[in-house]
N, C-alpha and C positions, 0 to 999 in steps of 0.2 A: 537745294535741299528743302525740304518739303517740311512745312512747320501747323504743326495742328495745336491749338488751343482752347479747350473745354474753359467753360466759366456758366455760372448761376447756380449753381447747386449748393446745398446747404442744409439745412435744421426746419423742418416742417410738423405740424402734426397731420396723423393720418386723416384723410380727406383734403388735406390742403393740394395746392397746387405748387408746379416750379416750370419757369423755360428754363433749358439750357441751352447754350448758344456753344459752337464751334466754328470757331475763325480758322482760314485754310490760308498759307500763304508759301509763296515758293513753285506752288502748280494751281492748275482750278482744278474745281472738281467739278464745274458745273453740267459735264457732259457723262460725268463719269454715277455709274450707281454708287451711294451712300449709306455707312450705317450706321447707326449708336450700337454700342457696346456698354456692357457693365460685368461688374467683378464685385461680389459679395467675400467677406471673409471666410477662408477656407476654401472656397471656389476656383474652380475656372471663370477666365473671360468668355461669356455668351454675347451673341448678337439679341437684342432687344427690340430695332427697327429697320428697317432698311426701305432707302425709296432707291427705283430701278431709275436708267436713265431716260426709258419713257414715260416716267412720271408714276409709277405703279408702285403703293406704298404695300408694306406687309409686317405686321408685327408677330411676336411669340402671342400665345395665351393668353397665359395672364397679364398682357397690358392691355391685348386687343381693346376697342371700345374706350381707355382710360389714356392713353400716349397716342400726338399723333406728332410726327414726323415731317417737316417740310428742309429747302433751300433758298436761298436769296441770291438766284446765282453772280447779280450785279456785286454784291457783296462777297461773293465767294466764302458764304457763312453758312453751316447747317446747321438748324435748330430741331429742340427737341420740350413740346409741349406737354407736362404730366399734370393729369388731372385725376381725382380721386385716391391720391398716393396713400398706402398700404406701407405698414411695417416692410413688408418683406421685399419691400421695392430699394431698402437700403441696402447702398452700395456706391461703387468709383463708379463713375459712368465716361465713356469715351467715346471718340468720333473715330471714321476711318472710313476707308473703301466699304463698298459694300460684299458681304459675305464671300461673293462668288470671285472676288477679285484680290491680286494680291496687295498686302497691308503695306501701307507706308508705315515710317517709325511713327508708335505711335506717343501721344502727349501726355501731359501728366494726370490727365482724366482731373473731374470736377465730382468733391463725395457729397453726396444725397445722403439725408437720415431721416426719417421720417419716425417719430414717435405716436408710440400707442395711447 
């Protein structure tokens, strides 16, 4: 059974910074495409980043340039680097397959807030 764990998210002001970290246990993922997710209140879960398994990163928009997205595959960990964090960057944020793949169950996501 395949176990994903978000952690580092928290209480920021905007401009501040956050990693998060997603620990993978049960299967790797190191061969496999990855991505972060996140869930604002009211919302749908959107995809936020995603790295392919040739190493080819791609974000939405509004993070481009400000979230960059890597793996540790020895660690079977994928992190997520937010820099310049914005109000409206608050939300659950979650790991999982990447986009085009199908989702393992996913974890109890890590909430990000980031004040004005």
């Amino acid at each position: 059974q395949v176990q994903l764990v978000e952690s580092g998210g928290g209480l920021v002001q905007a401009g501040g910074s956050l990693r998060l970290s997603c620990a993978a246990s049960g299967s790797t993922f190191s061969e496999r495409s990855i991505g972060w997710y996140r869930q604002a209140p009211g919302k749908q879960r959107d995809w936020v980043a995603w790295l392919s398994s040739r190493g080819n990163d791609y974000y939405v928009g509004s993070v481009k340039g400000r979230f960059t997205i890597s793996r540790d595959s020895a660690k079977n960990t994928m992190y997520l680097q937010m820099d310049s964090l914005k109000p409206e960057d608050t939300a659950v944020y979650y790991c999982n397959t990447g986009p085009e793949l199908q989702k393992v169950p996913w974890g109890q996501g890590t909430q990000v807030t980031v004040s004005s």
